[in-house]
MILOMAR-809941 format. One line per 10 residues: number of its first residue (from 1); their letters; for each residue y, x, z of C-alpha. Coordinates in nm, 2 decimals. Example, Ala and Ser with C-alpha at 12.3 -4.5 7.8 and 13.67 -1.06 7.14 Angstrom:
// residues 2
1 = AS = -0.45/1.23/0.78 | -0.11/1.37/0.71
//
This chain:
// residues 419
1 = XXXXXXXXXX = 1.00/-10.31/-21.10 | 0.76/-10.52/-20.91 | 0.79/-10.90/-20.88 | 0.45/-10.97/-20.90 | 0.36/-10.80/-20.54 | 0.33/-11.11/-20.29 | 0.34/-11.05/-19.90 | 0.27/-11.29/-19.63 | 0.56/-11.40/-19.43 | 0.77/-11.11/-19.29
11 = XXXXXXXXXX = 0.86/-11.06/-18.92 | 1.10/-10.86/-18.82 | 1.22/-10.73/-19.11 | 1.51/-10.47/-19.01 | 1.76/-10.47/-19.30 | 1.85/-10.77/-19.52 | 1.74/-10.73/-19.86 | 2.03/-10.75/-20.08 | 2.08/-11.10/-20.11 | 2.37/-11.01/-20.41
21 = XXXXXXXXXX = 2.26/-11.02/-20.74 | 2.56/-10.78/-20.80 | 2.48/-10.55/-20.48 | 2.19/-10.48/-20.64 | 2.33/-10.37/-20.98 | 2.59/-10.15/-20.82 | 2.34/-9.98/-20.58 | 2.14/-9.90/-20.82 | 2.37/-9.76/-21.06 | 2.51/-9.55/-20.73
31 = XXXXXXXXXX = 2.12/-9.45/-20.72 | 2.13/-9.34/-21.06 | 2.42/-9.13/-21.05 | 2.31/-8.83/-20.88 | 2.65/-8.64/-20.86 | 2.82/-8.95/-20.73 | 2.99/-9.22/-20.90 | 3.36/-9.35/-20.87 | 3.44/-9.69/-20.80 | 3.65/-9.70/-21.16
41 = XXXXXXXXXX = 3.31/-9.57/-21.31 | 3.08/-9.82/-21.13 | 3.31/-10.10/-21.27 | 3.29/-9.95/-21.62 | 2.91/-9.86/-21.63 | 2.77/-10.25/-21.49 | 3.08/-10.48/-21.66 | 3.22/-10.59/-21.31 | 3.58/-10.64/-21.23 | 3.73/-10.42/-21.01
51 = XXXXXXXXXX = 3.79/-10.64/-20.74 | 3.43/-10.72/-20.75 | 3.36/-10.38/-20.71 | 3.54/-10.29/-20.44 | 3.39/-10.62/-20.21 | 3.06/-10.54/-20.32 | 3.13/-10.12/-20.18 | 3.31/-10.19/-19.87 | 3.00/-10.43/-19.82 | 2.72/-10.14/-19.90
61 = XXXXXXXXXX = 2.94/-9.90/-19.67 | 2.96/-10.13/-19.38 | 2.60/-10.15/-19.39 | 2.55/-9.78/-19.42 | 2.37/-9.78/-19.71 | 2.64/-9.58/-19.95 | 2.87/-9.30/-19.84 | 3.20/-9.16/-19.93 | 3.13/-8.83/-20.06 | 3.47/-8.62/-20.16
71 = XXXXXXXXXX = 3.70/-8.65/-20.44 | 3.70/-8.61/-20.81 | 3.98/-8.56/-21.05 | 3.97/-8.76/-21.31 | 3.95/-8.62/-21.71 | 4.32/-8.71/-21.76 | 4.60/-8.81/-21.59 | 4.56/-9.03/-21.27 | 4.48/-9.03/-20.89 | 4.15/-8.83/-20.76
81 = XXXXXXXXXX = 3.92/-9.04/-20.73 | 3.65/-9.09/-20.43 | 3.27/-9.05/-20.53 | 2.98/-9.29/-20.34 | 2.65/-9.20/-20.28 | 2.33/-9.32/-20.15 | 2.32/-9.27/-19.83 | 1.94/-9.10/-19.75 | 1.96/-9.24/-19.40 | 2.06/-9.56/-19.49
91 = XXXXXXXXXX = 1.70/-9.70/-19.54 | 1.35/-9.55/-19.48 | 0.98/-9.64/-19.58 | 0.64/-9.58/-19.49 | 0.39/-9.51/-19.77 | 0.07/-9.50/-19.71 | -0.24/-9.35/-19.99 | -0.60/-9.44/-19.91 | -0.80/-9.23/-20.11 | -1.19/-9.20/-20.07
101 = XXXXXXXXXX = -1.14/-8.84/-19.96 | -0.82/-8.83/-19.73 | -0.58/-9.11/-19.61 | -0.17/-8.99/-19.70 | 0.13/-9.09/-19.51 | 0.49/-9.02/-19.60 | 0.79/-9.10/-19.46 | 1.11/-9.18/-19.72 | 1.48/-9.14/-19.71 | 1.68/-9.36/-19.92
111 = XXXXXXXXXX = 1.61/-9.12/-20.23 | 1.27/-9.16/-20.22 | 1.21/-8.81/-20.09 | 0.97/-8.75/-19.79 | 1.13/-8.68/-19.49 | 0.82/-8.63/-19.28 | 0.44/-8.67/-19.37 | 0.09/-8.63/-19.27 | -0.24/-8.69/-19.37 | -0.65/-8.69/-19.24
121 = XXXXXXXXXX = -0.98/-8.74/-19.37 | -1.12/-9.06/-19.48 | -1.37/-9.16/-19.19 | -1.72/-9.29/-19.36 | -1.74/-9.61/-19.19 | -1.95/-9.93/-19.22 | -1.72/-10.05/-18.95 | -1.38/-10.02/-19.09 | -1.20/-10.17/-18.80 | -1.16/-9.85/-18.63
131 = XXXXXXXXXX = -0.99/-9.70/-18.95 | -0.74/-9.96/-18.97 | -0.66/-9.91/-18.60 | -0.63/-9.51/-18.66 | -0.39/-9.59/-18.98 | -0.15/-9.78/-18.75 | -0.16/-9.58/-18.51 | -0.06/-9.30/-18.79 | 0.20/-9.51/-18.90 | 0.33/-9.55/-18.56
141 = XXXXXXXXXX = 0.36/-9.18/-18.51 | 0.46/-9.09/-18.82 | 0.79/-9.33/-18.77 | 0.87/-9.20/-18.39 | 0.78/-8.85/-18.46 | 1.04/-8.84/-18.72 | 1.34/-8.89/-18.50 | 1.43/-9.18/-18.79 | 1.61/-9.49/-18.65 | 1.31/-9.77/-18.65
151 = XXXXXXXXXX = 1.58/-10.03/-18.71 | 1.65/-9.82/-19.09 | 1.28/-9.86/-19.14 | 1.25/-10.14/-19.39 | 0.87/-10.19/-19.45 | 0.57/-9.99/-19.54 | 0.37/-9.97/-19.87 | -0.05/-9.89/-19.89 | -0.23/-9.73/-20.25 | -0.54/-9.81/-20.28
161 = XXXXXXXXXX = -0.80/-9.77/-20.49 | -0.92/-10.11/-20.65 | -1.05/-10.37/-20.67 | -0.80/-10.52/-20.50 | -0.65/-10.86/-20.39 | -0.26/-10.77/-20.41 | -0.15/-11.17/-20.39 | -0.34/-11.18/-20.01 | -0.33/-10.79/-19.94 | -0.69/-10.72/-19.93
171 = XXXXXXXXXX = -0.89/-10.46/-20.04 | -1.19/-10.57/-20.18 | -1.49/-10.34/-20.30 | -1.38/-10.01/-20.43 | -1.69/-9.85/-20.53 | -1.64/-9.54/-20.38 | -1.52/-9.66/-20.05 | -1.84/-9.74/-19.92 | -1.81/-9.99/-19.64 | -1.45/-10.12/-19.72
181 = XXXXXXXXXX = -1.50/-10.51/-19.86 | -1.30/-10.80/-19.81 | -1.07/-10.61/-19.58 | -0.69/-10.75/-19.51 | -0.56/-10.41/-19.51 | -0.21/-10.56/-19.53 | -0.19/-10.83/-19.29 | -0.37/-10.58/-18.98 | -0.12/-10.35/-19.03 | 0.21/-10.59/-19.08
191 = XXXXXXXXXX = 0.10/-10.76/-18.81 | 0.00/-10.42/-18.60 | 0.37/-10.29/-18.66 | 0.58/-10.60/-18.69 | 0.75/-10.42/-18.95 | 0.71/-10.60/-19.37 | 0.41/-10.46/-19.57 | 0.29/-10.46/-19.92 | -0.02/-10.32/-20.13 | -0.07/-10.25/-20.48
201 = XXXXXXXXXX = -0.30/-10.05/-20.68 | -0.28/-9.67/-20.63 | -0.23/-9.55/-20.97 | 0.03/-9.84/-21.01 | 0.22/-9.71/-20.73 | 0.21/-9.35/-20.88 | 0.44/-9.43/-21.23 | 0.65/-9.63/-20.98 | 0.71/-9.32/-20.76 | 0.75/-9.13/-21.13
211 = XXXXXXXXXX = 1.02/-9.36/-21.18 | 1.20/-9.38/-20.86 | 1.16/-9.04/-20.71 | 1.12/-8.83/-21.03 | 1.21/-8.79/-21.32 | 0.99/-9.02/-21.55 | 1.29/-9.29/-21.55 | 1.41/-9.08/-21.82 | 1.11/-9.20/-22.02 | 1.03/-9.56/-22.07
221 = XXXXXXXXXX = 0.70/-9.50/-22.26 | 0.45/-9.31/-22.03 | 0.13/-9.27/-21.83 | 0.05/-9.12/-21.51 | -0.30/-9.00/-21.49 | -0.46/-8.96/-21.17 | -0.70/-8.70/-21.08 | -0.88/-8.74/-20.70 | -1.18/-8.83/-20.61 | -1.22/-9.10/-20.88
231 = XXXXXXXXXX = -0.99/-9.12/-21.19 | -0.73/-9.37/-21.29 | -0.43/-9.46/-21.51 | -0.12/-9.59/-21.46 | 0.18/-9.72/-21.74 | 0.54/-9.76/-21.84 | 0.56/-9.95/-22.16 | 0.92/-10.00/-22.27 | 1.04/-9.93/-21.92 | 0.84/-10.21/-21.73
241 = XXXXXXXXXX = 0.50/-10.14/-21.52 | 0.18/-10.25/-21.63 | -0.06/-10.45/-21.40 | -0.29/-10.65/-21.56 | -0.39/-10.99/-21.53 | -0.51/-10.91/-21.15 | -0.25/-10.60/-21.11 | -0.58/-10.41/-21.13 | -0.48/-10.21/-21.44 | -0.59/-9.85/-21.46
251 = XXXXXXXXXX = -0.99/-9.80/-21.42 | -1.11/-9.58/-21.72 | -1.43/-9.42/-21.56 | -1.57/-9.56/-21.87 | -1.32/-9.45/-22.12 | -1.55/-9.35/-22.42 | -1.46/-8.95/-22.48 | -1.63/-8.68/-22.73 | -1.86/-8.45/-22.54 | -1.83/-8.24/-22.91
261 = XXXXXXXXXX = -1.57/-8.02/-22.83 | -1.35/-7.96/-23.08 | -1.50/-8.18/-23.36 | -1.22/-8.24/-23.61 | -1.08/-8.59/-23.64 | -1.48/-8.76/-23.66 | -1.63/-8.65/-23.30 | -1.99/-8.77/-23.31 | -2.12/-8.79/-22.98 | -1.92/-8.98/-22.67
271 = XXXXXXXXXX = -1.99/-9.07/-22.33 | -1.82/-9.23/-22.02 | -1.53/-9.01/-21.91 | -1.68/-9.08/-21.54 | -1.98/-8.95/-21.60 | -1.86/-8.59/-21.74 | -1.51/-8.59/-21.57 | -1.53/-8.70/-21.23 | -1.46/-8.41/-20.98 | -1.83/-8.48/-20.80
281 = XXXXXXXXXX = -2.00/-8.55/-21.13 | -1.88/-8.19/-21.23 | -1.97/-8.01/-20.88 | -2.31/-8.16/-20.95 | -2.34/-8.02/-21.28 | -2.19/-7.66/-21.18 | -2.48/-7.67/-20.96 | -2.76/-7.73/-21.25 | -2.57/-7.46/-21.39 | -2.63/-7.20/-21.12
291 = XXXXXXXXXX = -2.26/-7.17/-21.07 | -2.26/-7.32/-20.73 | -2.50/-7.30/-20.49 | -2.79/-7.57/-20.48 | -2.67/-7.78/-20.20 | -2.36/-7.87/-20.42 | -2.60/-8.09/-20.65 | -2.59/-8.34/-20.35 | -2.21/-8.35/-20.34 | -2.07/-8.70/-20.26
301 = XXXXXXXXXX = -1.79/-8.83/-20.41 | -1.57/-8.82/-20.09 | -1.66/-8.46/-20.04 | -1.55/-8.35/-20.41 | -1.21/-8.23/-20.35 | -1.32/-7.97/-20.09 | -1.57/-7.88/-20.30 | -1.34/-7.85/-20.65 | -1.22/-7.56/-20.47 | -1.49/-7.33/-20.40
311 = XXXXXXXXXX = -1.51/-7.38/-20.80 | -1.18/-7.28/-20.84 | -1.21/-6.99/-20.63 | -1.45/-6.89/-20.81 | -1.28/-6.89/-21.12 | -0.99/-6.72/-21.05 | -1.21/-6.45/-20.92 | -1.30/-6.41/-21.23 | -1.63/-6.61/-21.31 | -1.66/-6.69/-21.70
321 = XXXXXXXXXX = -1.86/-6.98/-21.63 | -1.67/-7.17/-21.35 | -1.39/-7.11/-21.60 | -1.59/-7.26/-21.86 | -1.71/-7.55/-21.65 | -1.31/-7.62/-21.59 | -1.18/-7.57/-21.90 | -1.44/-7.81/-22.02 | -1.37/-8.10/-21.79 | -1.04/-8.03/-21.93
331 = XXXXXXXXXX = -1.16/-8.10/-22.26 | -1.29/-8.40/-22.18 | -0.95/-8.53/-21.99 | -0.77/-8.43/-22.30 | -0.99/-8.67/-22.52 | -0.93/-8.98/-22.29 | -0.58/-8.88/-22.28 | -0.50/-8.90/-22.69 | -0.67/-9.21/-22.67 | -0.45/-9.34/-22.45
341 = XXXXXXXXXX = -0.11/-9.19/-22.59 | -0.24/-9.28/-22.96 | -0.32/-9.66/-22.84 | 0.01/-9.71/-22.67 | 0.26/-9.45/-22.86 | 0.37/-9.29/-22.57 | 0.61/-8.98/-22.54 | 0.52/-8.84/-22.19 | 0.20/-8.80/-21.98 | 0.20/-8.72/-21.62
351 = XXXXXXXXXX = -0.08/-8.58/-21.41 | -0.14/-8.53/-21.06 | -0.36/-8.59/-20.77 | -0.56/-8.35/-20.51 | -0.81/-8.25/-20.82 | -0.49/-8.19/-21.07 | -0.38/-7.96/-20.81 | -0.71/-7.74/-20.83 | -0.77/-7.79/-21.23 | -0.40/-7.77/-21.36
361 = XXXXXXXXXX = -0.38/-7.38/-21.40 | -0.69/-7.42/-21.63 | -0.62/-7.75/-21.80 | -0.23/-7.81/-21.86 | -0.25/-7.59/-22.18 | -0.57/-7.72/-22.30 | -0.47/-8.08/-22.25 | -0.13/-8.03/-22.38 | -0.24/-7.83/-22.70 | -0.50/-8.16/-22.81
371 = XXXXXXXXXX = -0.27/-8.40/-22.75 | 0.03/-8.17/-23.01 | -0.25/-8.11/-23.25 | -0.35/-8.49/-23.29 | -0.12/-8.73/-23.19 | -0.11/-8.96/-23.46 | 0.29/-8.99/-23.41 | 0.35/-8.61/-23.41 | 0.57/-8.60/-23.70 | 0.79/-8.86/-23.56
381 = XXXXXXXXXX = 0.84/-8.81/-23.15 | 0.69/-8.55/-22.94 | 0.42/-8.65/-22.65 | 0.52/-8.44/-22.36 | 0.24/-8.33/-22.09 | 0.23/-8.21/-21.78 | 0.20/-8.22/-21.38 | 0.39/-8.45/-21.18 | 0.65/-8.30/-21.00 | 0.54/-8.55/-20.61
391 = XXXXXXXXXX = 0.21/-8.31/-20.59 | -0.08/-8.49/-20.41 | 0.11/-8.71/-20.20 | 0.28/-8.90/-20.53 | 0.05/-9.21/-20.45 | 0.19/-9.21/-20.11 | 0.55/-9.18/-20.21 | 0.47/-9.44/-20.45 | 0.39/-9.69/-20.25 | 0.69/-9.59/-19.98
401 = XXXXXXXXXX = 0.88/-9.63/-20.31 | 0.73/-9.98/-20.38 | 0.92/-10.11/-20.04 | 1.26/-9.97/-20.14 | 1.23/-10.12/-20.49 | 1.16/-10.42/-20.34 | 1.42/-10.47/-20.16 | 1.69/-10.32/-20.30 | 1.60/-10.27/-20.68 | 1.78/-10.59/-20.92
411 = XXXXXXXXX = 1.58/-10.89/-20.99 | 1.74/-11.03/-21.31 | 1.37/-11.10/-21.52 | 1.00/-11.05/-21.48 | 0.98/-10.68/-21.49 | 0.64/-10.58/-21.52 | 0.38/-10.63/-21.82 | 0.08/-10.77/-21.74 | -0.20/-10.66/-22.03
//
């Protein structure tokens, strides 16, 4: 998935990637198959002999990265045969989220499924050396609380809100990380752990933990829409991610969207989907209303999420205007969202993030219900919506996921899109 990621020169790295053009192919069709696959089936589904296939198995097993796992009898006649798996503790990764709000770490199996995680506020800083210490000493932890084998630890991935720098692994200026420009994020903490590091853009690492840990592999035409403390976009266009010139794809804080409400197919009036959908932007304004207290008119962006929920509160307890304040930002979502799935004739949309968690139970169905009624394709495919199935550490497991698919995913073609 992700050729275009650059990292400095690795020490240390733990286990080989697979050299193999073929190991590659048959691990990942073992991957795929999540009841197990047979050894006559793997020869069958990726066109190699079956000599091939079993070098290339015994090879996989040696290094504990596949599994026997029990015996299946074939459809007709014949000899049972023996089913390989992944194995989960075959390889780990470290992901690692930095949002404006809170900083994510997960630990991943082989499946892409968090075996251990934790997480801690974002520190405002002006000195961001002290961070960077705390998140390696995080990472640290993380790995040796776990009881995981270090040596099965193959490298650690960082999400990050952009600008970024992926070719030299810095984050550069992410307006609402006050404090955080020019930083090497990557190199302090490869260099810190002695264990292989990469960094890519945060909503790019969400579609590629859709596709590795989820279920969004089933589709090749999709977004992932993220909700925290700012708001982003990531794609899937005819299954290959989509980075951008400077893998910096996914900013649409100014995404024109109607502020009309439902105003037929000619909505007259538009602004910035920042400045009416942005969690803080809407604390601020449920302040004006008289729905929150005063104070929340100050609210920063960093403090949003915390505050989203008072809102929330409030409106399951049964306030009529905090409901209408969320439903609204819903409303708003919904607009950039058709514009999005109308541009790039998508079928699926995926959303998630710490202020998805809060809104979802008020926007899903409002969201869902825009994009049936006006999709411009409705008559030919259907545009599915709805939360991601990762919760608020997806970003995280993305970028745990970015390691794994780095070293063990096959490299046949450039396999990304770059708008």
């Amino acid at each position: 998935m992700n050729d275009a990621i650059a990292t400095t020169a690795l020490r240390g790295g733990n286990l080989p990637h697979l050299a193999d053009f073929n190991e590659t192919i048959v691990l990942e069709a073992i991957r795929r198959a999540t009841d197990g696959c047979s050894r006559v089936e793997l020869a069958r589904v990726t066109g190699l002999s079956g000599q091939t296939i079993t070098n290339i198995t015994r090879r996989l097993l040696a290094r504990e990265l596949i599994h026997e796992a029990g015996r299946t009898a074939p459809a007709g006649v014949g000899k049972p045969r023996t089913l390989l798996r992944l194995n989960a503790r075959g390889a780990h990764a470290v992901g690692v989220h930095i949002d404006p709000a809170s900083i994510t770490y997960v630990l991943l199996d082989f499946h892409g499924r968090p075996v251990a995680h934790t997480s801690h506020r974002t520190p405002s800083v002006t000195d961001v050396q002290p961070v960077l210490d705390e998140i390696t000493a995080h990472v640290e932890s993380l790995i040796s609380d776990s009881g995981v084998d270090r040596d099965r630890v193959i490298g650690v991935g960082i999400a990050s809100p952009g600008p970024i720098d992926v070719v030299n692994g810095v984050v550069l200026n992410p307006p609402l990380l006050p404090g955080w420009v020019n930083v090497p994020l990557r190199d302090h903490l490869q260099e810190q752990t002695g264990l292989p590091t990469i960094m890519d853009k945060d909503v790019i690492a969400g579609v590629v933990a859709e596709q590795w840990a989820a279920d969004a592999e089933h589709s090749r035409n999709f977004a992932f829409v993220y909700i925290g403390t700012g708001i982003g976009v990531g794609l899937v266009l005819d299954g290959h991610v989509v980075r951008g010139t400077s893998n910096n794809i996914g900013d649409i804080g100014l995404m024109p969207v109607s502020t009309t409400g439902d105003a037929g197919e000619s909505p007259r009036e538009f602004a910035a989907l920042g400045a009416v959908a942005s969690a803080h932007v809407v604390m601020r304004q449920a302040a004006r209303r008289g729905i929150l207290p005063a104070d929340f008119g100050e609210v920063q962006p960093a403090e949003a999420a915390a505050a989203f929920r008072v809102l929330r509160a409030l409106a399951d307890g049964g306030s009529p205007s905090a409901r209408e304040m969320l439903v609204e930002m819903a409303q708003y979502l919904a607009s950039g969202i058709l514009t999005i799935t109308n541009l790039l004739d998508l079928d699926r949309v995926l959303l998630g993030g710490p202020i998805w968690r809060e809104l979802a139970p008020y926007a899903l169905d409002v969201i869902g219900a825009e994009v049936d009624r006006r999709t411009v394709t409705g008559r030919l495919h259907e545009v599915t919506v709805s939360g991601t199935s990762l919760g608020d550490q997806v970003a995280a497991i993305g970028a745990g996921c970015l390691v794994l698919d780095q070293h063990f995913a096959p490299r046949f073609a450039p396999d990304t899109v770059r708008a």
